[in-house]
N, C-alpha and C positions, 0 to 999 in steps of 0.2 A: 771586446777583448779585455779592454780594462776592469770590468764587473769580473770576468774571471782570473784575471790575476790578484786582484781584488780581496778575492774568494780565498784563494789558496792565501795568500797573505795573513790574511782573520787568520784562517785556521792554525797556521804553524803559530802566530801568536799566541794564539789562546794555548796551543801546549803546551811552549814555552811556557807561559806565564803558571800554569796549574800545575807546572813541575817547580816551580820555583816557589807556589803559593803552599802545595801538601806540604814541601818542606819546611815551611816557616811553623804551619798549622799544627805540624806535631810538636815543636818546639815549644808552639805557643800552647799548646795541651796539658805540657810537663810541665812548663810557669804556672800552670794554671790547674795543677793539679789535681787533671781529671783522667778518666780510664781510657782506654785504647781506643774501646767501642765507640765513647761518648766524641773523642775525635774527629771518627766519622757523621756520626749521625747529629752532632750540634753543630762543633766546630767549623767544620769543614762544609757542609750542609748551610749553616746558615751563611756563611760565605759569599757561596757561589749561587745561592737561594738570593739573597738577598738585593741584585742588582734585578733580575725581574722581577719581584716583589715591588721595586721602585717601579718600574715600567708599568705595572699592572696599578698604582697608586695613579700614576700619572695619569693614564687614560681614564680613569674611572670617576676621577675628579675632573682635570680641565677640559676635557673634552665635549665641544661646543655641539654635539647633537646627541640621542641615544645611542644612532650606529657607531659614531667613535666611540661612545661609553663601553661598549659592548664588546669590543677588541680588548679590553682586559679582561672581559668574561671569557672569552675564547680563549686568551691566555693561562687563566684558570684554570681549564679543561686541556686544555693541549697541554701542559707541563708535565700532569702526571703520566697522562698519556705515556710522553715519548720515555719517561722514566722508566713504567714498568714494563713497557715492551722492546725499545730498542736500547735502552741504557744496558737495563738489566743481556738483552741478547749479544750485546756488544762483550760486556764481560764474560759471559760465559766460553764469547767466541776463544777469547783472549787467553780465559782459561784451556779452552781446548789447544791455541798455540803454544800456550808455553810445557804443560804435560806431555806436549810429544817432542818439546824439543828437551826436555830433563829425563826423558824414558824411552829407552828404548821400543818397550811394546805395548802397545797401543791398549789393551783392557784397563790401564789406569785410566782413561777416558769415562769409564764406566765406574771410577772414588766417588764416593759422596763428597761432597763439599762440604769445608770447614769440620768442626768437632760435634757433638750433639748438645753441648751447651750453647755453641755461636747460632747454631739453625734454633734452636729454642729462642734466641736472642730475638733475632730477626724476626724469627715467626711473630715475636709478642707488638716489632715495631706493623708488619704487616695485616695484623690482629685490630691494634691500633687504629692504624689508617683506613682498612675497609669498613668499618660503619660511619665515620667521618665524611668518606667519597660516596659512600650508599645515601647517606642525608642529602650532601651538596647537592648529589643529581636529582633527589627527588622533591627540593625545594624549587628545581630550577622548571618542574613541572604543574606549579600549582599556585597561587595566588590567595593571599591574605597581606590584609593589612598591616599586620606585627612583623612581617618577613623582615624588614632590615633588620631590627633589633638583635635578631637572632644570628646576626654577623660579630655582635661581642662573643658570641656562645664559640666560636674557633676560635678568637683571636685566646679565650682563655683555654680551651682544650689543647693549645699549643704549649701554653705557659706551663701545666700539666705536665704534659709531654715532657718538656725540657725538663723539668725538674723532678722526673723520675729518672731519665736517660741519665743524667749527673749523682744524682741516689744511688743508681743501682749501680754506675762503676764505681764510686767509693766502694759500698759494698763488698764486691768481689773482686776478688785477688787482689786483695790491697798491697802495696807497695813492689807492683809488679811494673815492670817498663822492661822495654825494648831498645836497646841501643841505635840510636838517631843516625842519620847520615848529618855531618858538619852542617852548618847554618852556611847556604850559600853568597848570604851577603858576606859573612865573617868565616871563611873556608880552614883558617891556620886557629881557630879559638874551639877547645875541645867543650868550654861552656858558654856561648854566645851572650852576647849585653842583650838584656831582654827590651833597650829601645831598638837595637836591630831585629829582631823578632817583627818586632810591634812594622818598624816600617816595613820590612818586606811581607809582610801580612798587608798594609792597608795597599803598599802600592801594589802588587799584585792583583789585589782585588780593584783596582782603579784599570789596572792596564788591560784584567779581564772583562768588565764592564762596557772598556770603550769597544774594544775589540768584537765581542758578541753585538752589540750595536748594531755597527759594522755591518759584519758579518751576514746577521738580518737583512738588513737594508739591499745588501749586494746580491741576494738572495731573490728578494722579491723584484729586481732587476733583471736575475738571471733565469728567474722561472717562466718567463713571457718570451724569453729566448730560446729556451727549449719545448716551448710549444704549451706550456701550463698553462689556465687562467689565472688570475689574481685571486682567484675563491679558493682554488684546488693548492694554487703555492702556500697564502694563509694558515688553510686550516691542516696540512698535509706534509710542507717541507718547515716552515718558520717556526712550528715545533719543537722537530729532533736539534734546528739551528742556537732556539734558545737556551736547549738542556745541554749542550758543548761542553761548557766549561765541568759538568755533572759527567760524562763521559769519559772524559778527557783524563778528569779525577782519577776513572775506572781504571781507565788504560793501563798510566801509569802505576797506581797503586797494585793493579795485577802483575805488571812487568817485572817490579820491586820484591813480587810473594808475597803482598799485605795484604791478601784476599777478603780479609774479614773487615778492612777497613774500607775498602771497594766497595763492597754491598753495604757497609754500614752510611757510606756518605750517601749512595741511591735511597736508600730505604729511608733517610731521616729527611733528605732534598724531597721526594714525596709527599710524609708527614705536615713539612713546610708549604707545599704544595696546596696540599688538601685545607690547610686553616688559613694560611695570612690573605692568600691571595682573592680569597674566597669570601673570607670576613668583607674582603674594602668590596669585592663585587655585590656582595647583600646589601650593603648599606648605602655604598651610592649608587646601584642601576636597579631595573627591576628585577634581575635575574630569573629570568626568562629564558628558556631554551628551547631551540630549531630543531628541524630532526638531525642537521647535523652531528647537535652537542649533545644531543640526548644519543645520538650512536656513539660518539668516541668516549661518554660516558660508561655505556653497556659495553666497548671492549676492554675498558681500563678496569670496569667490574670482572670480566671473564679471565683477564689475566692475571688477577691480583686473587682468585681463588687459586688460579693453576700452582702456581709459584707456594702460595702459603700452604696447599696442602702437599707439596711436596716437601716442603722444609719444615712439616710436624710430621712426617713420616723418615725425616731425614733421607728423602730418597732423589734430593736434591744432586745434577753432575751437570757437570760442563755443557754436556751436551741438550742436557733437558732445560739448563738455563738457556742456552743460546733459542732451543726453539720457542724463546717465550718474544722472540722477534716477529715471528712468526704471526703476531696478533696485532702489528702494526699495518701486516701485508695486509689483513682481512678489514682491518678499515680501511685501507687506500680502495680495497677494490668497494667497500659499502658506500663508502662517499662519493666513487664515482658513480653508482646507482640511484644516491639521493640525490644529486647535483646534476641527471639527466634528464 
């Protein structure tokens, strides 16, 4: 009983905290005098990126056998995973709550999402990322001797990455912003002391940190209580549990109408996905893959075509977002076929 109160405990914190962390994060975007988009897709992204990114450094290094080294390879794989299929289906759902609660009748269901510049945006972050996750997976099928090295080759195609993401919003619509909600440490100050910024950014990301932990932990406790293996909770729920805080993000920034920053923190939390975590896996383990990881590889491929070709057709809706959940079901049921 205590694992599940536990449970529920993590999670209302972790909201909390990611409603108090997006707030700081836009703040600290405007100090920082970067675009709306890049917000998303750096700011906020390497954030909430960046506490598993540790986890995943951690196992890859001190971890006293292969099979421990290997659980940050898993986490590797599982992060984008749960991004492009339940992050992204989460949002969508969210989307579809809040347009029938602002509409009377129901064919706004059937709006494109966002403008044809923001779907061009995206598209180019998901453009990005699939030959990156195309690599990862097929280095993880083959064997040479130069393979670590080639873990520099993400950590700088990320560096890339960031410093287009921050190029192209300078770029475009310059000196455009959006009227902030107050700085929740400093509620009565229309322009917040940028060291309150700064702390409610790190402890946010402290109390999100511990909290996913957590969270995890309580997780792999409460999945042998509902009847799971430790194989199937691993590679199946400890996933969707790590990307929370990436979620969470969604939720809330859909609740708000900041839709384009919603998908922008998924799609760049991905990006991060695809290189940091992936670099420290080349370089310290063999990176080597099971048929498990080579399947959650081939769904996180299938879904990340789904999504991109509908956001260069702009035919991107709520609805067609939300069934891209739908390809997380198809590896629950593949893994229980590889795992029998």
């Amino acid at each position: 009983m205590l694992h599940f109160v536990l449970l529920i405990a993590c999670a209302i914190a972790i909201y909390l905290s990611c409603e108090w962390f997006i707030n700081a994060v836009e703040w600290l975007g405007q100090r920082l005098d970067v675009g709306k988009m890049a917000v998303g897709t750096v700011l906020a992204a390497f954030g909430t990126a960046l506490p598993e990114s540790v986890v995943t450094l951690v196992a890859v290094t001190t971890g006293a056998t292969p099979e421990a080294r290997d659980i940050g390879v898993g986490a590797a794989m599982g992060g984008p995973l749960a991004l492009a299929t339940v992050a992204y289906g989460v949002t969508g759902a969210m989307l579809l709550l809040r347009r029938r609660r602002t509409h009377a009748a129901t064919p706004s269901d059937q709006e494109a999402i966002g403008t044809p510049d923001e779907m061009r945006r995206l598209a180019k972050d998901q453009t990005w990322f699939l030959p990156v996750f195309v690599l990862k997976v097929a280095l993880g099928l083959v064997a040479f001797a130069f393979k670590p090295a080639l873990g520099l080759l993400f950590f700088a195609t990320y560096a890339v990455y960031f410093w287009r993401e921050i190029r192209a919003e300078d770029d475009e619509q310059p000196g455009e912003s959006e009227a902030l909600e107050p700085l929740k440490l400093q509620p009565r100050a229309a322009s917040p002391a940028t060291w309150a910024v700064v702390v409610q950014t790190l402890g946010t990301l402290a109390v999100i940190f511990v909290a996913s932990q957590l969270f995890v932990k309580q997780l792999d406790a409460v999945g042998p209580m509902l009847g799971l293996s430790t194989t199937v909770t691993a590679l199946l729920l400890s996933p969707v549990a790590t990307e929370l805080p990436e979620i969470m993000n969604a939720v809330i920034w859909v609740r708000q109408g900041k839709t384009h920053l919603a998908l922008a923190n998924i799609s760049g939390a991905m990006m991060i996905q695809a290189t940091v975590p992936s670099g420290l896996g080349l370089l310290f383990t063999s990176w080597h893959f099971d048929a498990a990881l080579t399947w959650s590889g081939a769904v996180t491929i299938a879904a990340i075509v789904y999504l991109l070709t509908l956001m260069r057709t702009h035919r991107l809706t709520p609805g067609r977002l939300a069934l891209s959940a739908g390809f997380y079901a198809v590896f629950a049921v593949g893994l229980v076929v590889i795992l029998t």
